[in-house]
GUMIGU-845230 format. One record per residue (C-alpha): x, y, z; residue number from 0; residue in three letters. Coordinates in nm, 2 decimals. Example, Ala and Ser with C-alpha at 12.3 -4.5 7.8 and 13.67 -1.06 7.14 Angstrom:
// residues 2
{atom {1.23 -0.45 0.78} 0 ala}
{atom {1.37 -0.11 0.71} 1 ser}
***
This chain:
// residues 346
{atom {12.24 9.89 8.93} 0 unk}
{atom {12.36 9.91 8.56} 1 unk}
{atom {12.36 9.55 8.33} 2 unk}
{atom {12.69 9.50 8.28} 3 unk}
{atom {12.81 9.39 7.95} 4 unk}
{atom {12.98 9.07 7.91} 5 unk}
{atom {13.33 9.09 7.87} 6 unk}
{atom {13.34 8.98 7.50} 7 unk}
{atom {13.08 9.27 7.45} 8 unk}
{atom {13.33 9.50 7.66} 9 unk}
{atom {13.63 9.41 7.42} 10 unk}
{atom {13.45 9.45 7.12} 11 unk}
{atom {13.34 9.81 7.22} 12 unk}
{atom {13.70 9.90 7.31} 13 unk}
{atom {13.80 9.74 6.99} 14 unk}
{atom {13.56 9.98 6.81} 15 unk}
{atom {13.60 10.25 6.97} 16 unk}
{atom {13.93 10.33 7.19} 17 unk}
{atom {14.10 10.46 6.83} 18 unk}
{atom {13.87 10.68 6.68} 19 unk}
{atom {13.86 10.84 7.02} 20 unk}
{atom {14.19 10.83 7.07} 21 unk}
{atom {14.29 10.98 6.70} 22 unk}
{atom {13.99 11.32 6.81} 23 unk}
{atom {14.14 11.35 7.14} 24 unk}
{atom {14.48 11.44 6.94} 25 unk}
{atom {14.34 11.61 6.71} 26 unk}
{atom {14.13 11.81 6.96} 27 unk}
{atom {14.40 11.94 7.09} 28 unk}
{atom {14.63 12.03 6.81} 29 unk}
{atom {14.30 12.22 6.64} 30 unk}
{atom {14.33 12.41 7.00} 31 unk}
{atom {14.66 12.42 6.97} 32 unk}
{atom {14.63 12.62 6.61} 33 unk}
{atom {14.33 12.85 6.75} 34 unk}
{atom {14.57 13.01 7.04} 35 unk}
{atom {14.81 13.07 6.73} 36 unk}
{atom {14.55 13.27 6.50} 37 unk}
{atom {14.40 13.40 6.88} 38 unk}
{atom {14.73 13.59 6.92} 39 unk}
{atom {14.66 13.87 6.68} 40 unk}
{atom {14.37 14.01 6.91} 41 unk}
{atom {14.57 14.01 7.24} 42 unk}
{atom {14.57 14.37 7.36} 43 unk}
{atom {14.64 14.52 7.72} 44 unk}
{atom {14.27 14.67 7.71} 45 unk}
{atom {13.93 14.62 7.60} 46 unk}
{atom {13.97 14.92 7.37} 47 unk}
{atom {14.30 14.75 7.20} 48 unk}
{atom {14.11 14.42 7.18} 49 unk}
{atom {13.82 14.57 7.05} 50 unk}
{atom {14.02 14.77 6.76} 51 unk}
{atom {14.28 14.47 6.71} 52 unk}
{atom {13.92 14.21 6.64} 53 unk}
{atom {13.80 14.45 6.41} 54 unk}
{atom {14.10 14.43 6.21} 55 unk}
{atom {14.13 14.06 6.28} 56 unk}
{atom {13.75 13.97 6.25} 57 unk}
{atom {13.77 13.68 5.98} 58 unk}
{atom {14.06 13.52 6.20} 59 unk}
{atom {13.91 13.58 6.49} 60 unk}
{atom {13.56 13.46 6.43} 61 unk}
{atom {13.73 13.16 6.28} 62 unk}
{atom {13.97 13.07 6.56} 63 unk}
{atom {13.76 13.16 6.86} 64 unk}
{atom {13.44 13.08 6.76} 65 unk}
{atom {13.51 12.76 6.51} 66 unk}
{atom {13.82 12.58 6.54} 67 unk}
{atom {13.82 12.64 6.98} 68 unk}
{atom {13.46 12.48 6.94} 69 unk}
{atom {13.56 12.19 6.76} 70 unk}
{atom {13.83 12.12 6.96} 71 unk}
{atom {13.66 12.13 7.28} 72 unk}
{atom {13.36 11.89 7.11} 73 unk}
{atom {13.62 11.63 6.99} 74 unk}
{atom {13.72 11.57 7.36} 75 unk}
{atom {13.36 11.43 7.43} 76 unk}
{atom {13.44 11.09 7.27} 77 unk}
{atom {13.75 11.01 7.49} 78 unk}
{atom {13.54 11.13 7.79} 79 unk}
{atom {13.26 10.88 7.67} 80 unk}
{atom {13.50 10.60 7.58} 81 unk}
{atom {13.67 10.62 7.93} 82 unk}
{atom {13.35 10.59 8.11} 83 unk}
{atom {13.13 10.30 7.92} 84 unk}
{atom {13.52 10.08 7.98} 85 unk}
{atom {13.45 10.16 8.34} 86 unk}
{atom {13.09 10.13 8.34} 87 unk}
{atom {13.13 9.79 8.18} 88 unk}
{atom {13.41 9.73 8.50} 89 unk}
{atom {13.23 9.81 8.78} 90 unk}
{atom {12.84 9.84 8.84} 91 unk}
{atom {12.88 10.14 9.10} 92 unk}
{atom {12.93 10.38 8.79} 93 unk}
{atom {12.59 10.56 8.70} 94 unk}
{atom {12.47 10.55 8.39} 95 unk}
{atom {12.31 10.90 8.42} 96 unk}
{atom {12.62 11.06 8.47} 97 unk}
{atom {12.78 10.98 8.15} 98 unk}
{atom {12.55 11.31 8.02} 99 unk}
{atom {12.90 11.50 8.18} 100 unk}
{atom {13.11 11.37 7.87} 101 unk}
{atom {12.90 11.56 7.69} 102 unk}
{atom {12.78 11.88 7.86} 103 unk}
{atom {13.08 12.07 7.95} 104 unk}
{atom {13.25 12.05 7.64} 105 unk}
{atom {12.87 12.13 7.44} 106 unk}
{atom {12.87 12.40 7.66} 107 unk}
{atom {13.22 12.55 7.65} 108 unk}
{atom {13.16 12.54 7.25} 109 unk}
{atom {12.83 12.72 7.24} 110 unk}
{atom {12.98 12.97 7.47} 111 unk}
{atom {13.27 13.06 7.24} 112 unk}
{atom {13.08 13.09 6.97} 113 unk}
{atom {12.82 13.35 7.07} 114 unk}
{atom {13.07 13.54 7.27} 115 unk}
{atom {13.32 13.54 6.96} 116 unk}
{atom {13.01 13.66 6.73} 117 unk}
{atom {12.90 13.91 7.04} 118 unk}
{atom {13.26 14.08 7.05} 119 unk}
{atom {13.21 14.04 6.68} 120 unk}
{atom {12.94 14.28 6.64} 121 unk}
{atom {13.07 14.51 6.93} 122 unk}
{atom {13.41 14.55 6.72} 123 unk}
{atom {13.21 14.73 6.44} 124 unk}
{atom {13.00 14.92 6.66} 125 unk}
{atom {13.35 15.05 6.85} 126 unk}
{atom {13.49 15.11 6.54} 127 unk}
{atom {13.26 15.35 6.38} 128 unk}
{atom {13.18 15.56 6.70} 129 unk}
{atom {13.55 15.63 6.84} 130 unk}
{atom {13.66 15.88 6.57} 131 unk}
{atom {13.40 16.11 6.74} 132 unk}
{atom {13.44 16.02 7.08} 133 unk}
{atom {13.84 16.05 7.10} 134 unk}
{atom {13.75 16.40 6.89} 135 unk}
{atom {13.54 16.51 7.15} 136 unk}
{atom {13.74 16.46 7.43} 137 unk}
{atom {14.01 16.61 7.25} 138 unk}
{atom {13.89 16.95 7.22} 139 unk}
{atom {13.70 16.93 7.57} 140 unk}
{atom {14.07 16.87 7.70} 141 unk}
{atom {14.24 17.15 7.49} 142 unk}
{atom {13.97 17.39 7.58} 143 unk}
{atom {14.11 17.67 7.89} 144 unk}
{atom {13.88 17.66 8.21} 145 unk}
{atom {13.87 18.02 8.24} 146 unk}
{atom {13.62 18.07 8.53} 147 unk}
{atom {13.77 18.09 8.90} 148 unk}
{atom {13.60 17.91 9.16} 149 unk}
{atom {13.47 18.15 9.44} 150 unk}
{atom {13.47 18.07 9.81} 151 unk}
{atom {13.28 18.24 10.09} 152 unk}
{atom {13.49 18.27 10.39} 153 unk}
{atom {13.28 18.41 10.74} 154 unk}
{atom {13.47 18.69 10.95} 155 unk}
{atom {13.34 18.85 11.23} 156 unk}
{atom {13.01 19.08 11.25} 157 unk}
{atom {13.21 19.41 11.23} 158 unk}
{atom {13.39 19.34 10.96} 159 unk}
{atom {13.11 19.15 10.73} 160 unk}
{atom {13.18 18.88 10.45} 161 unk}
{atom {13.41 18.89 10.22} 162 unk}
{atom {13.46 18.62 9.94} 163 unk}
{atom {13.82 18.50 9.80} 164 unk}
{atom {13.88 18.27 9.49} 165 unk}
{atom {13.94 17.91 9.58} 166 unk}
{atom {14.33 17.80 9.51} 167 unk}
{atom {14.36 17.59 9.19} 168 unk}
{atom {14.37 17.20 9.19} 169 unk}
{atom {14.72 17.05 9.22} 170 unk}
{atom {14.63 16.73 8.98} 171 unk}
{atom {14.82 16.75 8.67} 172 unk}
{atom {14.55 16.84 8.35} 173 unk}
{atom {14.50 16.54 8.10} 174 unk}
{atom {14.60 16.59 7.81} 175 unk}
{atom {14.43 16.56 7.48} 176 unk}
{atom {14.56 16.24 7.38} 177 unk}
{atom {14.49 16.10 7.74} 178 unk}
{atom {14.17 16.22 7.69} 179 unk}
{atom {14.10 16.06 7.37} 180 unk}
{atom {14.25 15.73 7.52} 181 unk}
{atom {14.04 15.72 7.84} 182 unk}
{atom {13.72 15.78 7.64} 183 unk}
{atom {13.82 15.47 7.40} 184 unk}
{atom {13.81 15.26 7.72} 185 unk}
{atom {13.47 15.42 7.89} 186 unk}
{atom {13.32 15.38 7.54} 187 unk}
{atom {13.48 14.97 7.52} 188 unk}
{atom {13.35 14.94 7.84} 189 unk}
{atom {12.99 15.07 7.75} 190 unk}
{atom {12.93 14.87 7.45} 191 unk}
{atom {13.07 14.53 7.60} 192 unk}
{atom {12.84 14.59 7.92} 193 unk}
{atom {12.50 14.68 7.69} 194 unk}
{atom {12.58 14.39 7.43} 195 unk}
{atom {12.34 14.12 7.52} 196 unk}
{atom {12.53 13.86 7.26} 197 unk}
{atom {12.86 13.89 7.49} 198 unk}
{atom {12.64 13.87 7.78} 199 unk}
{atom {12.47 13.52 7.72} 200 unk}
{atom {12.82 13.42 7.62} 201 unk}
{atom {12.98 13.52 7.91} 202 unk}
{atom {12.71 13.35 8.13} 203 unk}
{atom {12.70 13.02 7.96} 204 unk}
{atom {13.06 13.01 8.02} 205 unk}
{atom {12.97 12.94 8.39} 206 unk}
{atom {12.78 12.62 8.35} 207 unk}
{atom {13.01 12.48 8.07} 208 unk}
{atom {13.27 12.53 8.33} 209 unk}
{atom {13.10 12.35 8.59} 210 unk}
{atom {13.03 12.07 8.34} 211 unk}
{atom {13.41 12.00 8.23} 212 unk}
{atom {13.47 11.99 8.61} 213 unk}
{atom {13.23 11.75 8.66} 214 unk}
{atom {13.32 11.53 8.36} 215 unk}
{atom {13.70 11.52 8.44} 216 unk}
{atom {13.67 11.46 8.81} 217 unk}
{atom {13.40 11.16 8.81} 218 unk}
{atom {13.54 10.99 8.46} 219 unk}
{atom {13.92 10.95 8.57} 220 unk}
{atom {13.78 10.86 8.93} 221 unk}
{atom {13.64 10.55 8.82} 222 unk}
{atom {13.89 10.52 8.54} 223 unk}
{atom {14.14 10.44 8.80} 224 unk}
{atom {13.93 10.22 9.03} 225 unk}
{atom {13.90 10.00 8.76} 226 unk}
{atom {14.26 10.04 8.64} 227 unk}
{atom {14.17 10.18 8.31} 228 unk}
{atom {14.44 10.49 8.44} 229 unk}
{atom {14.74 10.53 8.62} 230 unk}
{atom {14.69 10.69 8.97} 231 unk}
{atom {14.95 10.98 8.80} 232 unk}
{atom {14.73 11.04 8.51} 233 unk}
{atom {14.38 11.02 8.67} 234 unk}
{atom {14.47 11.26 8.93} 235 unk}
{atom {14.60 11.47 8.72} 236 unk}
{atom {14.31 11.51 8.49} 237 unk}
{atom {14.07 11.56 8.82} 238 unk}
{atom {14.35 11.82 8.98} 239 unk}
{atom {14.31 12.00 8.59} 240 unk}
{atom {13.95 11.99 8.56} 241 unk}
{atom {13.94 12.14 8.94} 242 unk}
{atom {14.19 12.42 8.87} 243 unk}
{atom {13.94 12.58 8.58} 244 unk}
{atom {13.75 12.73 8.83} 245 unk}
{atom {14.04 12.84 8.98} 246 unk}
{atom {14.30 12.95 8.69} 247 unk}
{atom {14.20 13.19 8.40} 248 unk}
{atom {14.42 12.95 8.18} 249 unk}
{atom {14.36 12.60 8.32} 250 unk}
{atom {14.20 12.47 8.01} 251 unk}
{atom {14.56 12.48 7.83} 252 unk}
{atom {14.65 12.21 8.12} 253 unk}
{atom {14.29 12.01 8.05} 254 unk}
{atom {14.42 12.03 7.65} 255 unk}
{atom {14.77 11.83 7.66} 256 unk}
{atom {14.61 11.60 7.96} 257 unk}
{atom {14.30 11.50 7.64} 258 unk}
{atom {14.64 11.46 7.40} 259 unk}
{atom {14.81 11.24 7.63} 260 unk}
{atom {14.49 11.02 7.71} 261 unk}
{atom {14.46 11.05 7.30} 262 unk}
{atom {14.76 10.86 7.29} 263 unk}
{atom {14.70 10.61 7.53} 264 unk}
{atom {14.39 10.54 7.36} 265 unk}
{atom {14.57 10.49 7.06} 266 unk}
{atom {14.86 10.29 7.21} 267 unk}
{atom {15.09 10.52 7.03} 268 unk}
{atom {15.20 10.64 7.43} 269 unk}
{atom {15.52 10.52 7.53} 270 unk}
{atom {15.48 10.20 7.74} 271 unk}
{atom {15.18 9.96 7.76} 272 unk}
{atom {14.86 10.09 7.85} 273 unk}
{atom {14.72 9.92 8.21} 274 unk}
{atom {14.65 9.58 8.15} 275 unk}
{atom {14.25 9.59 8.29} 276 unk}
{atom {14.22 9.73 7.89} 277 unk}
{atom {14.30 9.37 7.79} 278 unk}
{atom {14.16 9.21 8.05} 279 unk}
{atom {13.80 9.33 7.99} 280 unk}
{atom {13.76 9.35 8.37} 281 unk}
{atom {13.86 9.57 8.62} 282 unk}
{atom {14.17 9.56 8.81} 283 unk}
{atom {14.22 9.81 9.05} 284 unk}
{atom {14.56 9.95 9.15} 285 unk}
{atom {14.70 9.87 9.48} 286 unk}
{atom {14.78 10.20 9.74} 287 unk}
{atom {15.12 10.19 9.84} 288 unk}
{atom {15.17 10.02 10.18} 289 unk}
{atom {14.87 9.78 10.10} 290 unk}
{atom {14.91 9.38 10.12} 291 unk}
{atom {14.88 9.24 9.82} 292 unk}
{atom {14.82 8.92 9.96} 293 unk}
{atom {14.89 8.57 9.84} 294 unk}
{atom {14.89 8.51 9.48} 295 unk}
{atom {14.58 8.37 9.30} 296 unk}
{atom {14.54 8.08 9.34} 297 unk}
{atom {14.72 7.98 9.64} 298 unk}
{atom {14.62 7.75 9.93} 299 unk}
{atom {14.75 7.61 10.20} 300 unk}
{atom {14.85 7.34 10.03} 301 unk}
{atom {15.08 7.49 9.79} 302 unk}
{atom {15.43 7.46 9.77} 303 unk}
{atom {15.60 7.70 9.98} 304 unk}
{atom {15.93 7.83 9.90} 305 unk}
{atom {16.22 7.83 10.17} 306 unk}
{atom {16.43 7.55 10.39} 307 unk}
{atom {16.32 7.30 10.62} 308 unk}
{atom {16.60 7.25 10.84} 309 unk}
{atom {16.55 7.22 11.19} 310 unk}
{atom {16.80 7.46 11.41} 311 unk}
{atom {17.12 7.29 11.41} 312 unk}
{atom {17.20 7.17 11.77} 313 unk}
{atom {17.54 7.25 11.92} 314 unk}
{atom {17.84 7.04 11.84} 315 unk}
{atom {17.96 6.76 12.10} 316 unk}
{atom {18.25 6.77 12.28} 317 unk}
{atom {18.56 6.60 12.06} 318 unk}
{atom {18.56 6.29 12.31} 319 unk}
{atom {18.19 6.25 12.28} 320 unk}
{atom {18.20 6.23 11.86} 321 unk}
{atom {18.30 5.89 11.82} 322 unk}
{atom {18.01 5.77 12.05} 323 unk}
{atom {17.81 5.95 11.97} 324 unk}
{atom {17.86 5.86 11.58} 325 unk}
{atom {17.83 5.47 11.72} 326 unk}
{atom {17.57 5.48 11.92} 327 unk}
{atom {17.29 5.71 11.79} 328 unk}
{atom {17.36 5.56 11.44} 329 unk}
{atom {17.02 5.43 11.32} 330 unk}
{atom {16.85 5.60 11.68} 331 unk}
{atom {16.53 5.85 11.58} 332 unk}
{atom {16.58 6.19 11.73} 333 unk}
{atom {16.35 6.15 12.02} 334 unk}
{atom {16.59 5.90 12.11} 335 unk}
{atom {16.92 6.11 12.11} 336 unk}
{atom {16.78 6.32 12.27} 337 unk}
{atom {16.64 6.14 12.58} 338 unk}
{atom {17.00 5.95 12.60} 339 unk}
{atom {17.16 6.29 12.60} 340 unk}
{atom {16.89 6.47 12.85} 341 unk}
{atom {17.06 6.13 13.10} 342 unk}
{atom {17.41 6.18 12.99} 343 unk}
{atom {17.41 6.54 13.11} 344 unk}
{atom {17.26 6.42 13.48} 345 unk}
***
């Protein structure tokens, strides 16, 4: 079980802290926001365009996949962290271990990018200086003329012995030389990218930082919105984001404008009021829809319920009947109209 802060010590963290994560959760993403800009310059429809396009892009490239994607990514741990010491300090089933996840994936994603952008990096040069001779040799091994016929032996009968024929000619259509020289540009991409040990570790730490993020924005906005700190919109919308990055090449973009909206709420620059379990310094959970909320606090049985107290009118007497009735039940209880009434009717 976790020592749970009193809730004076729970304002005063959210007093010191809910801006300054709120103000690198924006920023976060509008520094990832200027990285797919400066990224767009090395967008090609193979390896061997990448490759040629990141040589002649390296500064910007380095810069905005390496450095400013990094950053980014890092400047989302403090919402993360913010997010789960307010629901920590809410409700004691939050582990303390756990909180590691604000902090792995995004580590994780940031290392990645960094050694896989200096990885492609090196691999750029390296393709750049040894395609001039590749695309030259396949050139002139395209333009040179196969001259030499393929033979086939063909079996006739004993009598007439064996004879051999030339082989009909292949129907595919010869490359050309400047097919050639394109298909060994790939083969050689492919070659360097698979034997480059940098893009290797960066490709494989990709996996765990993955698996961190989705960890992080599954089990944060969970408890987030048990303890009302999010809306049940926004909380399963960050865990349906962090899910979909194992699913969808470009699901970070998604995870990105979810931190800049939580950046604003952390702020209180988003329009509307944030939940009120933020002010409250305790948790108050949102109700499911069809649940019953159940007496206000506070209320007993002897409270002051709202509605009338009339008894069910009784039917109206007979004309004759109303001036008796008027004379003699004046001043009678009703126990006693109604016995006289109970005889009347016998």
């Amino acid at each position: 079980m976790n020592s749970q802060p009193s809730k004076q010590e729970l304002l005063e963290f959210q007093a010191r802290w809910m801006r300054p994560a709120g103000i690198l959760a924006v920023s976060g993403a509008l520094l990832f926001a200027v990285a797919l800009v400066l990224q767009q310059t090395g967008v090609g429809d193979d390896d061997a365009e990448r490759l040629t396009k990141f040589h002649e892009h390296a500064t910007q490239l380095v810069l905005a996949q390496g450095v400013l994607q990094g950053i980014a990514v890092i400047m989302f741990c403090a919402p993360l962290y913010v997010l789960f010491k307010a629901a920590q300090g809410r409700a004691e089933q939050v582990r303390g271990p756990l909180v590691a996840f604000a902090f792995i994936g995004p580590v994780l994603f940031a290392l990645s990018s960094m050694i896989l952008t200096l990885g492609l990096n090196d691999v750029s040069d390296k393709f750049a200086e040894q395609l001039p001779a590749k695309e030259q040799q396949a050139r002139a091994a395209a333009q040179a003329p196969n001259t030499t016929p393929e033979k086939q032996t063909t079996t006739t009968p004993k009598n007439q012995g064996t004879t051999t024929t030339p082989q009909a000619p292949p129907t595919t259509t010869p490359e050309t030389p400047d097919q050639a020289a394109e298909d060994a540009g790939e083969d050689l991409a492919d070659d360097l990218i698979d034997d480059s040990g940098t893009v290797q570790t960066g490709a494989l730490l990709r996996f765990p930082a993955i698996l961190g993020l989705i960890v992080g924005l599954i089990y944060i906005p969970l408890w987030a919105m048990r303890t009302g700190l999010l809306t049940r919109f926004w909380a399963t919308l960050g865990m349906a984001l962090g899910a979909s990055l194992i699913l969808v090449p470009f699901g970070i973009l998604g995870v990105v404008i979810w931190f800049a909206a939580i950046g604003l709420m952390l702020t209180g620059t988003w329009p509307g009021p944030r939940p009120p379990a933020w002010e409250a310094g305790e948790a108050i959970p949102w109700q499911r829809p069809g649940d019953d909320i159940g007496s206000p606090p506070g209320a007993g049985p002897s409270d002051t319920l709202e509605g009338s107290g009339r008894e069910v009118s009784e039917p109206p007497l007979p004309e004759d009947r109303q001036g008796e009735a008027g004379a003699d039940e004046l001043g009678e209880t009703p126990g006693q109209r109604r016995k006289k009434r109970k005889r009347r009717r016998r």
